[in-house]
C-alpha positions as CSV (number, residue, x, y, z in Angstrom):
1,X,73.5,139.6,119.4
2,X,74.7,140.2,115.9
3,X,77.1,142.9,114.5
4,X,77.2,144.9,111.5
5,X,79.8,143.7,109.5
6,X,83.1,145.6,109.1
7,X,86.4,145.5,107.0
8,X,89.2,145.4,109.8
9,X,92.8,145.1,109.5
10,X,94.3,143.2,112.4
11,X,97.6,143.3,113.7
12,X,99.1,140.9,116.3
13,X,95.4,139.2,116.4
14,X,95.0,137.9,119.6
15,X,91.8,135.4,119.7
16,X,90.0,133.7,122.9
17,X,87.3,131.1,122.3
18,X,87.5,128.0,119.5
19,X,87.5,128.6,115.8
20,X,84.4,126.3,115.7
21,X,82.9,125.9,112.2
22,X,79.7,127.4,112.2
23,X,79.8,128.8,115.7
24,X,81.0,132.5,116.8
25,X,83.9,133.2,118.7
26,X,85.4,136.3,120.7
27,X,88.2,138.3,118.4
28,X,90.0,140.4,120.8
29,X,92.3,143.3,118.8
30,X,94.7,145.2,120.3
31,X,95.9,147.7,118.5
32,X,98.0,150.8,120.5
33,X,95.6,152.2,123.1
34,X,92.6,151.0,121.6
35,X,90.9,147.3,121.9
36,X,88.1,146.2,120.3
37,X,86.0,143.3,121.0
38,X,83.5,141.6,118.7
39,X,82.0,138.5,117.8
40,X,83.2,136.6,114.8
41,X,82.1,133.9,112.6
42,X,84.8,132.0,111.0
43,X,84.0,129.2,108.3
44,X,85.9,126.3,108.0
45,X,85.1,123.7,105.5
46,X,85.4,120.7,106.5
47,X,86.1,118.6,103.5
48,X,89.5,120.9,102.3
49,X,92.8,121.2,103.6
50,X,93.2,124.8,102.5
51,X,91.8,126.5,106.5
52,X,92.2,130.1,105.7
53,X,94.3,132.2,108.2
54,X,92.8,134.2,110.6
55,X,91.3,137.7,109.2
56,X,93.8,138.1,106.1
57,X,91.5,140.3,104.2
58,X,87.6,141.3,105.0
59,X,85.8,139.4,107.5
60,X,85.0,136.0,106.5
61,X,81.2,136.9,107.1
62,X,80.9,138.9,104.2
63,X,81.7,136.2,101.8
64,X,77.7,134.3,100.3
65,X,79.3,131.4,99.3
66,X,80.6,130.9,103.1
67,X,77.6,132.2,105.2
68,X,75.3,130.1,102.9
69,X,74.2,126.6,105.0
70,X,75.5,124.1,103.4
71,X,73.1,122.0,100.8
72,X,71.4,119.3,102.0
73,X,73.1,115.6,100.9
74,X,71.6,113.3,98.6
75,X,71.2,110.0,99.5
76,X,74.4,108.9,97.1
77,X,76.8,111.9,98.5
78,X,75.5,110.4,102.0
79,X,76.3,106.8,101.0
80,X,79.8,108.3,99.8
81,X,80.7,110.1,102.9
82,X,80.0,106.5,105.2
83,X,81.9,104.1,102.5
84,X,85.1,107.2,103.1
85,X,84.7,107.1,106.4
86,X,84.9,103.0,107.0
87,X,87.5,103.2,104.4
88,X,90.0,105.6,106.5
89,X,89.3,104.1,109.1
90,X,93.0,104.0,110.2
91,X,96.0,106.3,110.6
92,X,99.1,106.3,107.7
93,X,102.1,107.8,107.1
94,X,104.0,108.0,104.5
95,X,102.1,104.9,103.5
96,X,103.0,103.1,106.7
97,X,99.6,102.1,108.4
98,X,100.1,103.4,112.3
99,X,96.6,103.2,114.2
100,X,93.2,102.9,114.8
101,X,91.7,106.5,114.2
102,X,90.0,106.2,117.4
103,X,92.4,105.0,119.9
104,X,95.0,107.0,121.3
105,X,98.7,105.5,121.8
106,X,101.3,105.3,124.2
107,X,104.6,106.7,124.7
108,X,105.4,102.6,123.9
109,X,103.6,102.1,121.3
110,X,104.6,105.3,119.3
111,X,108.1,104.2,119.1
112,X,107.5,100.8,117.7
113,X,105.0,102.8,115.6
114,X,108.0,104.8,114.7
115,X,110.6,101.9,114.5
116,X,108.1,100.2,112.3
117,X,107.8,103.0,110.1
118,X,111.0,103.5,109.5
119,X,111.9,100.0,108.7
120,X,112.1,98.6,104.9
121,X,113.9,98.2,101.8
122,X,116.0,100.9,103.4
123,X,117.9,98.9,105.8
124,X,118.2,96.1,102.9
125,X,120.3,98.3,100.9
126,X,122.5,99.8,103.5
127,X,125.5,97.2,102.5
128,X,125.1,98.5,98.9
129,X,125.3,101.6,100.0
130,X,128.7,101.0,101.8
131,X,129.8,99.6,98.5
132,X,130.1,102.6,97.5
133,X,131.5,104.8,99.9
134,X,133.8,102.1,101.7
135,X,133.7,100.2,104.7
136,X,134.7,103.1,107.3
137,X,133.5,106.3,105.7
138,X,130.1,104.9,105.0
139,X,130.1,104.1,109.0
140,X,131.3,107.1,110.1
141,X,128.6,108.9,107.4
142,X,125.7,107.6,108.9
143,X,125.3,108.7,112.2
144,X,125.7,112.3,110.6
145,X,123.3,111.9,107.9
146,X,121.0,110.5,110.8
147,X,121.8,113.4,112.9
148,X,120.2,115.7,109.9
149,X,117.6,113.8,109.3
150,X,116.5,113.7,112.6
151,X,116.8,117.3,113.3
152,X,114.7,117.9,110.7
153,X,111.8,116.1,112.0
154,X,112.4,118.1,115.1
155,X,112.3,121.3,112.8
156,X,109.0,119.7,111.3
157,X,107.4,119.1,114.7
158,X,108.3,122.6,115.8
159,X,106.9,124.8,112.9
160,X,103.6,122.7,113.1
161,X,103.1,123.6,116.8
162,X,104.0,126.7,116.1
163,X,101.5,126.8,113.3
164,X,98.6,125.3,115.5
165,X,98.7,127.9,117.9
166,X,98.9,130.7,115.7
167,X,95.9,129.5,113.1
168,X,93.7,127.5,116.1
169,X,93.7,124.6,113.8
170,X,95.2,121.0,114.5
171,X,95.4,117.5,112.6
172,X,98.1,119.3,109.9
173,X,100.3,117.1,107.8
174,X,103.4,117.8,106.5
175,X,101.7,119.8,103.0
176,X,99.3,121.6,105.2
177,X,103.0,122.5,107.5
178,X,104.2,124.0,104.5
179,X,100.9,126.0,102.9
180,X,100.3,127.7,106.3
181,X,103.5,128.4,107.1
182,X,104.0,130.5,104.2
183,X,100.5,131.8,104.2
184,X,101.6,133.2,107.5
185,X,105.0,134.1,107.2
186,X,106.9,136.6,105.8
187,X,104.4,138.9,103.2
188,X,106.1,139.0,100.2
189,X,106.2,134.9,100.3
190,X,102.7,135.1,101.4
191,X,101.3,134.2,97.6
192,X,103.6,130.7,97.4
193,X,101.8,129.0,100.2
194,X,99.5,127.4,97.5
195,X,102.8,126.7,95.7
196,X,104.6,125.7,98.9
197,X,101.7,122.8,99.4
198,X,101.4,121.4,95.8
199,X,105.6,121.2,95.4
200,X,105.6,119.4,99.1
201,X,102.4,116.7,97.7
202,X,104.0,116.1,94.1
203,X,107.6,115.3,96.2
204,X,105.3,113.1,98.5
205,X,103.5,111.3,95.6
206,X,106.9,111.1,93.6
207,X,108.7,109.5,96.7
208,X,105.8,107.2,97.6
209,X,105.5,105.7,93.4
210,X,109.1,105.3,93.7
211,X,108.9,103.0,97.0
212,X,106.2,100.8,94.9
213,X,108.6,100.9,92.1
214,X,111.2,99.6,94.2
215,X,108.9,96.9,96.0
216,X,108.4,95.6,92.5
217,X,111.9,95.6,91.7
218,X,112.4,93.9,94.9
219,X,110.0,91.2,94.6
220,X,110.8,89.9,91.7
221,X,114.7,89.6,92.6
222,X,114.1,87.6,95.0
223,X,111.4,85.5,93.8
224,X,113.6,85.1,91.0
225,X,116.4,83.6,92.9
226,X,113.5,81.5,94.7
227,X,112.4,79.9,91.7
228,X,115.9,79.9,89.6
229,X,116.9,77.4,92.3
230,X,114.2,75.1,92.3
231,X,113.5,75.0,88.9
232,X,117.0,75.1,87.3
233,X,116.5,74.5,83.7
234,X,114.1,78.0,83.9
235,X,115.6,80.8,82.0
236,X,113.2,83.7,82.6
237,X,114.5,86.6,83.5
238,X,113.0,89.4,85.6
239,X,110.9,91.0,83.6
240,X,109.1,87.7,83.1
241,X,108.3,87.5,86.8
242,X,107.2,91.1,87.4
243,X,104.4,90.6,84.6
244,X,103.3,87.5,86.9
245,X,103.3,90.0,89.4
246,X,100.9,92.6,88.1
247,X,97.7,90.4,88.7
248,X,98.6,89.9,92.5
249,X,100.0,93.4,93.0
250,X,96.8,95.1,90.8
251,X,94.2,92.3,93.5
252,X,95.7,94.3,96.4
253,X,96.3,97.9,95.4
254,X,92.0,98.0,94.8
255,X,91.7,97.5,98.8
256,X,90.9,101.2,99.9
257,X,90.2,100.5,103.4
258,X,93.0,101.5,105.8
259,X,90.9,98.8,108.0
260,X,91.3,96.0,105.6
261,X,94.8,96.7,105.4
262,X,96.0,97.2,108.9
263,X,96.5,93.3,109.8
264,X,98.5,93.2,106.7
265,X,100.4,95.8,107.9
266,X,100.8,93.6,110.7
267,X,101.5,90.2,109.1
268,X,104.6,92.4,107.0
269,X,106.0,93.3,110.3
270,X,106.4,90.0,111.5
271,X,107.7,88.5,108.0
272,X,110.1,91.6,108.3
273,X,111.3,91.2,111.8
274,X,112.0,87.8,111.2
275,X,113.8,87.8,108.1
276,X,116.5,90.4,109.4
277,X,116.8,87.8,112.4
278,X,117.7,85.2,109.7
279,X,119.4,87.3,107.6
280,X,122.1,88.6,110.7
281,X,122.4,84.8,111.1
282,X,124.2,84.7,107.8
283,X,126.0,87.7,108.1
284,X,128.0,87.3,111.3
285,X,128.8,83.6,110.4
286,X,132.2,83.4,109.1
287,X,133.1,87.1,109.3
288,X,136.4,88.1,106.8
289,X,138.3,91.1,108.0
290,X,137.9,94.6,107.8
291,X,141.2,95.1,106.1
292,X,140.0,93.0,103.0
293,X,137.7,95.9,102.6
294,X,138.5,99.5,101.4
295,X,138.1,102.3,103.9
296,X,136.8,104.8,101.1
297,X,135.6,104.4,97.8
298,X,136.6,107.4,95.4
299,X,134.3,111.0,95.6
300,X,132.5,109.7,92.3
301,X,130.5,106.8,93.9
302,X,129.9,109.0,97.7
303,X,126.9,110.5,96.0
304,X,125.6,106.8,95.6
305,X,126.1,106.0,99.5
306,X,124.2,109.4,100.1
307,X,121.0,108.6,98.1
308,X,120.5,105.3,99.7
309,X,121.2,106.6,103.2
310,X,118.7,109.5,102.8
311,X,116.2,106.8,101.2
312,X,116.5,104.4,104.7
313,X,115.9,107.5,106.7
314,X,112.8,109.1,104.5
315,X,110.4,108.4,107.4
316,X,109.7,112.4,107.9
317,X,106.3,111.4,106.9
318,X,105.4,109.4,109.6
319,X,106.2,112.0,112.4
320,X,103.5,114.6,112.5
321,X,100.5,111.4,112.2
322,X,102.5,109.4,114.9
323,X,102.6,112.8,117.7
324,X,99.0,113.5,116.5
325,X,98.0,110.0,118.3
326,X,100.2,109.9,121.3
327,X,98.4,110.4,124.8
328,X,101.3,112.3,125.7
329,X,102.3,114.4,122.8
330,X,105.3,116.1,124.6
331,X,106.7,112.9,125.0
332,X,107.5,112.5,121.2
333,X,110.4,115.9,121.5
334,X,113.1,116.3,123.8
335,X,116.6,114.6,124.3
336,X,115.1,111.5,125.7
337,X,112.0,111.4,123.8
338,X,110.4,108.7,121.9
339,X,111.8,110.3,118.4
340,X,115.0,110.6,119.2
341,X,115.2,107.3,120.7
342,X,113.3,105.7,118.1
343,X,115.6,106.7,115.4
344,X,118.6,106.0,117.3
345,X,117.7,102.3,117.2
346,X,116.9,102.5,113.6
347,X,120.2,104.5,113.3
348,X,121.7,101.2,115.3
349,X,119.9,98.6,112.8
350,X,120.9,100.5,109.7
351,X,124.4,100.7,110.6
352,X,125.1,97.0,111.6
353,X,123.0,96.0,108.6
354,X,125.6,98.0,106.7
355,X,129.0,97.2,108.0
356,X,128.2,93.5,108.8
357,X,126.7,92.9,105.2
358,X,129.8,94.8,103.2
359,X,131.9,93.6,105.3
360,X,130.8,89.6,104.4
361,X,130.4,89.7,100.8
362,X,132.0,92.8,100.0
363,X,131.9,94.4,96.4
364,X,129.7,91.2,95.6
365,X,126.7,92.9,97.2
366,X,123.4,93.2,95.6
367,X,121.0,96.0,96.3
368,X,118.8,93.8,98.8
369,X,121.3,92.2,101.0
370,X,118.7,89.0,100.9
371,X,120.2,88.7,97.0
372,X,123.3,87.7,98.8
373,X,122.3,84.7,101.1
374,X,123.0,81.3,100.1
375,X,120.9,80.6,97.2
376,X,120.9,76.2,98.0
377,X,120.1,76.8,101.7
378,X,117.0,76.4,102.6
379,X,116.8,79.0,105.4
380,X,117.9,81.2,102.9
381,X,115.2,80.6,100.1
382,X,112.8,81.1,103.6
383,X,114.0,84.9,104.0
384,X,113.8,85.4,100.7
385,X,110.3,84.4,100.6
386,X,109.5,86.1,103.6
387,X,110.5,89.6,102.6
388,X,109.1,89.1,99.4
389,X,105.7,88.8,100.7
390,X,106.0,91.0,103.5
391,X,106.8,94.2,100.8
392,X,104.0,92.6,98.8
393,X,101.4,93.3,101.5
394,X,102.7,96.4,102.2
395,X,102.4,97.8,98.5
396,X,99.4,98.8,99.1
397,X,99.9,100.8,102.0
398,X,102.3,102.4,99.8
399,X,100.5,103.5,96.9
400,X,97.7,104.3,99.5
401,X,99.4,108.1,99.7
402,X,99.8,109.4,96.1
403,X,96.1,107.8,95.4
404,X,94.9,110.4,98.2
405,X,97.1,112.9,97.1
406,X,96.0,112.9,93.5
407,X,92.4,111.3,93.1
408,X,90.4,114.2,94.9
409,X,91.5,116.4,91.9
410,X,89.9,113.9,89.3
411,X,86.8,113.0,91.6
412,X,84.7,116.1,90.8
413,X,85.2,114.6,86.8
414,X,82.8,111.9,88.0
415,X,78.8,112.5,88.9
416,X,77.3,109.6,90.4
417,X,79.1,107.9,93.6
418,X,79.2,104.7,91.2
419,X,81.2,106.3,88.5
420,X,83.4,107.8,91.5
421,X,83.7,104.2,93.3
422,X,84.8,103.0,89.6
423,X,86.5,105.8,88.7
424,X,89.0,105.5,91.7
425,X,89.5,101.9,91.1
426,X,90.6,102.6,87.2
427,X,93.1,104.9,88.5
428,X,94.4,103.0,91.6
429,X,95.3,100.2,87.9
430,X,97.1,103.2,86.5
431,X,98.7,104.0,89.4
432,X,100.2,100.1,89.5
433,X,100.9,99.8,86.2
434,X,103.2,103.6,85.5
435,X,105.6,101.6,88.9
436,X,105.8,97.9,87.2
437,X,106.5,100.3,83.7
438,X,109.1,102.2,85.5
439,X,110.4,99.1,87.6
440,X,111.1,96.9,84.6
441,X,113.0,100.2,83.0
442,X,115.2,100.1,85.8
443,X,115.2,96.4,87.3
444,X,118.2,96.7,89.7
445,X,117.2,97.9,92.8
446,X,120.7,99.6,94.2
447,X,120.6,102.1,91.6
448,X,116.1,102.8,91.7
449,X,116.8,103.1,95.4
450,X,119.6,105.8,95.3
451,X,117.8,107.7,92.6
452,X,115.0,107.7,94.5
453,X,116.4,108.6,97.4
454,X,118.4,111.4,96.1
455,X,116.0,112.9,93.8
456,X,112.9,113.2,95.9
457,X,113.7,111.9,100.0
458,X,116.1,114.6,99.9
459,X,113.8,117.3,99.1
460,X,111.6,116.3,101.6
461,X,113.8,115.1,104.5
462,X,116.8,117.7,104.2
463,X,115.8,120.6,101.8
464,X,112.2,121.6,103.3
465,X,112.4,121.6,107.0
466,X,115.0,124.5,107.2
467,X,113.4,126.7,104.7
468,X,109.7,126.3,106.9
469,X,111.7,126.8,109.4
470,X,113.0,130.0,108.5
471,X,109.6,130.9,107.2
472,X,107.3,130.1,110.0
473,X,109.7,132.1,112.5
474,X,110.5,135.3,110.6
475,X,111.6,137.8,111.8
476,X,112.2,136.2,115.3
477,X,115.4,133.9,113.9
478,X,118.8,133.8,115.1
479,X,122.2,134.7,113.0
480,X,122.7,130.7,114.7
481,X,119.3,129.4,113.0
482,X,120.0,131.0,109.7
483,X,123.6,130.0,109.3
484,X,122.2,126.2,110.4
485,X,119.1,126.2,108.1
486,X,121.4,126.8,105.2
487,X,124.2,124.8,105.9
488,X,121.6,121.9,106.2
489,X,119.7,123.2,102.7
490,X,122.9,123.8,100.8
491,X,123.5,120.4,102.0
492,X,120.4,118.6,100.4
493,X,120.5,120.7,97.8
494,X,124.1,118.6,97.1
495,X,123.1,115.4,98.2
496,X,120.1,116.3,95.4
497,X,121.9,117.6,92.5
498,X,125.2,115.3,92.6
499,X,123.2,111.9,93.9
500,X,120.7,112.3,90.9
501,X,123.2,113.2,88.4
502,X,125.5,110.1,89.2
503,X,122.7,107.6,90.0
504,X,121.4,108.5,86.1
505,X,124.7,108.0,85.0
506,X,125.3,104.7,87.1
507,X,121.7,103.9,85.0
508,X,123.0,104.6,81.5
509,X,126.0,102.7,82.3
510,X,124.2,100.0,84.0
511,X,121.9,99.5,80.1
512,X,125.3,100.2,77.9
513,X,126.7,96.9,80.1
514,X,123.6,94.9,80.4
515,X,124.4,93.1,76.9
516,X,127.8,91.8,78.5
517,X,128.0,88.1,79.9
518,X,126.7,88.0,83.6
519,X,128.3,85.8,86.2
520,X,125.8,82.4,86.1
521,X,123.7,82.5,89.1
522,X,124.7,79.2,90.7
523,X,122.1,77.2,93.1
């Protein structure tokens, strides 16, 4: 049976049946004493993120463009839709590969998912993040930064059930979070949501280039070291080995299958998990004592500590893919679920990391704690190597966000799935080449990480949660939620202005010294 179609304006839309694409569903609307009920057809497209919210102006039927069938594929656009499909075939986050897309995960699984993906040049830099705030405060610090940061994925996790429920849609990630919950909340922000979503995916993309950047930066520190030692009459320095780099690094930023790239994932874990095995072998041999180290720092290097801290724990990404997954989903909240436990042991690693590290070489510290180990041991060269590749296969995964971020908007530019297909690969090269142009600007990988980490994982790991927060629950907040939402906002917002202001200036002073005579790296 079919219906005339009618402009209605809904209020407190209650709806029974699926939002199917292409099928009708029963819209029940109760307004006052009187309740209608009529069949609706709601459009969905299937290849955009933008899902329109229920009923916001005429009904969706009235609209050509949407109650037109689709057109029929050509054979090309078909052979483009199966070579997209093999290629995400996969789950990432944040550019950390989780899953199968077809399998479902455990309870288990999803926190060593979590650990995993949480786990990086984060926990490297911790003891160069203590360097600057001192041995105690920097302790004390972390568990409260953590404590935040964690929150905040709660906050996240919240406003997207919230979200699902009220628009009948699932599958949202953190920019679709953001667009709907402005597109629902309060009416005057209603016209930012597209805003909302395009700030969230230029901070994603921003964050995720400046992970790459880092990787290079790493890499060629330690391969440096690597080579230094065996070759000692060799005086390149480190720009020489990131342009050895670029034809290794370019070989595996073309793989676009998530497929292809999941058992590197893999191999990187167990490089990973094994050097900080080797590397904690090193660091609680021969342990000084705490009082050779200062408790506190001064105020003007605490903004340092704070951008590498909120750097380690920039793993908001990976929460809404991981819960998506899980068999259990309700498993993933609560006191004793798997997020809170997961990040209490990466809490745990980040924190012994830390104090062990500053605590054993002290002001001497580089920005990847691997810098520090005995450059003539043997063991030591081992770790070295071993990190270095496992970030090397995991640049990739890396870069794999900010090319599906920003490529769909420069697809449509190409006509034939072979231009596309080359197209892609052209950029995915530019993409590689702006990090190693950035990473040999700034080669010294304590100061990229706390910029990084101050500039952009703030904004998305402190600053955003509370205000969706606040926007997806309007009008029903507490006096208790507003005051918390901006205590926690101001507080990015600080963490954002004062960590990028003094990690540029720790930059400029960094290039005004770099002409002075270094220490000689002895073997």
């Amino acid at each position: 049976m079919t219906h005339p179609a009618h402009d209605i304006r809904v209020v407190n839309p209650l709806v029974t049946g699926p939002l199917v694409d292409g099928n009708p569903s029963t819209l029940i609307i109760a307004q006052g004493t009187l309740t209608i009920s009529v069949d609706i057809f709601y459009a969905m497209p299937g290849n955009t993120q933008e899902n329109r919210p229920l009923l916001t102006g005429g009904d969706p039927i009235q609209d050509p463009e949407l109650a037109r069938p689709p057109p029929a594929q050509t054979a090309d656009e078909e052979e483009e839709v199966d070579d997209e499909q093999d290629d995400n075939e996969g789950l990432t986050a944040s550019g950390h590969h989780i899953d199968d897309s077809h399998q479902q995960t455990t309870s288990c699984e999803t926190l060593i998912h979590l650990i995993k993906g949480n786990i990086g040049t984060g926990i490297l830099a911790m003891p160069d993040g203590l360097k600057n705030s001192g041995l105690y405060t920097g302790t004390i610090l972390l568990p409260f930064i953590a404590a935040i940061c964690i929150h905040c994925m709660h906050i996240l996790v919240k406003c997207a059930h919230e979200l699902k429920e009220r628009m009948g849609v699932g599958g949202l990630d953190y920019a679709e979070v953001g667009y709907h919950a402005f597109s629902t909340g309060p009416s005057p922000l209603r016209r930012f949501a597209p805003l909302a979503r395009s700030v969230l995916n230029t901070f994603l993309t921003i964050t995720q280039l400046g992970f790459c950047c880092v990787y290079v930066v790493f890499i060629a520190a330690n391969v440096k070291q690597v080579v230094d030692c065996k070759l000692p009459g060799n005086e390149m320095d480190i720009h020489g080995y990131m342009a050895f780099l670029i034809i290794p690094v370019l070989a595996i930023a073309m793989i676009r299958s998530l497929k292809v790239l999941a058992p590197f994932s893999l191999i990187s874990n167990v490089f990973l998990g094994l050097g900080l095995a080797i590397t904690f072998h090193y660091l609680l041999t021969d342990v000084p004592s705490s009082y050779d180290r200062p408790e506190f720092k001064s105020w003007n290097q605490l903004p340092l500590f704070l951008g590498t801290s909120i750097y380690a724990f920039e793993g908001i990404g990976v929460v809404l893919p991981l819960e998506r997954k899980m068999t259990a989903p309700e498993d993933l909240r609560g006191f004793n679920g798997v997020l809170n436990t997961g990040m209490i042991l990466v809490t745990c690693g980040y924190i012994a990391v830390g104090f062990f590290g500053y605590l054993k070489y002290g002001d001497a510290v580089h920005g990847s704690i691997t810098l520090n180990l005995p450059p003539g041991d043997n063991l030591a060269q081992l770790v070295k190597i071993l990190m270095a590749v496992a970030i090397y296969l995991t640049y990739s995964l890396m870069l794999y966000v900010p090319a599906e971020i920003m490529w769909p908007h420069l697809k449509p530019r190409f006509h034939s799935h072979k231009a596309r297909r080359i197209g892609e690969y052209v950029f995915r090269a530019f993409l590689v080449l702006c990090t190693f142009v950035l990473a040999a600007a700034i080669p010294n990988i304590g100061l990229f990480i706390s910029l990084v980490g101050a500039m952009s994982s703030s904004t998305l790991a402190i600053i955003f949660p509370p205000i969706m927060e606040l926007v997806t629950f309007w009008p029903r907040v507490t006096k208790f939620t507003i005051i918390k939402c901006g205590t926690m906002c101001a507080f990015g917002i600080l963490c954002f202005i004062t960590g990028t202001y003094t990690s540029v200036k720790a930059i400029v002073e960094y290039f005004e010294h770099s002409n002075d005579p270094q220490p000689k790296f002895i073997c």
